[in-house]
C-alpha positions in Angstrom: -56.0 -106.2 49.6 -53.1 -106.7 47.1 -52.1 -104.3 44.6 -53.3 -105.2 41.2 -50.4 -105.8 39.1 -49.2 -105.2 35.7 -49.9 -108.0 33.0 -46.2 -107.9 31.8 -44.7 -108.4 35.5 -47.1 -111.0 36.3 -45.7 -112.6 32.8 -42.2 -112.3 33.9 -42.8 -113.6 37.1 -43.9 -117.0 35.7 -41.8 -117.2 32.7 -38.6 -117.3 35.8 -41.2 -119.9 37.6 -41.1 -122.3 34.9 -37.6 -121.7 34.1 -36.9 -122.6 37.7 -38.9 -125.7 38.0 -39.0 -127.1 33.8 -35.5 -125.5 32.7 -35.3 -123.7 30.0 -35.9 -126.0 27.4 -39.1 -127.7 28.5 -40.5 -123.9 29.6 -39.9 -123.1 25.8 -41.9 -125.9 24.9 -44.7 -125.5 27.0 -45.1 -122.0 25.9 -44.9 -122.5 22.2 -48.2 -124.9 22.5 -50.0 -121.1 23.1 -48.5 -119.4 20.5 -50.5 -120.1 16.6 -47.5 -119.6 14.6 -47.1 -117.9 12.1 -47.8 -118.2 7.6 -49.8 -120.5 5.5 -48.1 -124.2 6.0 -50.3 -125.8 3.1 -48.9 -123.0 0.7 -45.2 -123.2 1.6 -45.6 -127.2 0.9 -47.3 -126.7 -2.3 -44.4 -124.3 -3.4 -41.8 -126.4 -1.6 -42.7 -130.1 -3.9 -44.2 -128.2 -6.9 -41.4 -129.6 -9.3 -41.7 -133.1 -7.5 -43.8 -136.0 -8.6 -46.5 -137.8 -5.7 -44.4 -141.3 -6.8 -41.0 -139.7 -6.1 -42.4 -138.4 -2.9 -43.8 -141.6 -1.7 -40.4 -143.3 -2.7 -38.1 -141.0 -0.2 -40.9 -141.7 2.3 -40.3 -145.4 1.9 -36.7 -145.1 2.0 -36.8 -143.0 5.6 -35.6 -145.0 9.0 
């Protein structure tokens, strides 16, 4: 019967897995989709355009590619 392992080495083992087989970047990405982040998104908005008007906004949004 196999040895039961430690969580962390069993971690380890597939973080170099995906590396191996994604690359880096697209192991990155598939691990951020587990990971809730971090902060309060609606609050750092509200602070970010609380001097800018909803018409202003809408305009730049307009303007964008």
């Amino acid at each position: 019967m196999d040895q039961i392992k430690p969580l962390v080495e069993i971690n380890q083992k597939a973080i170099r897995v995906l590396y191996r087989e994604l690359g880096v970047v697209d192991a990155v990405r598939f691990l951020k989709q587990f990971t809730a982040g971090y902060g309060d998104y609606t609050e750092e908005r509200r602070q970010l355009f609380k001097e800018e008007k909803l018409e202003d906004i809408l305009t730049e949004i307009e303007k964008a590619p």
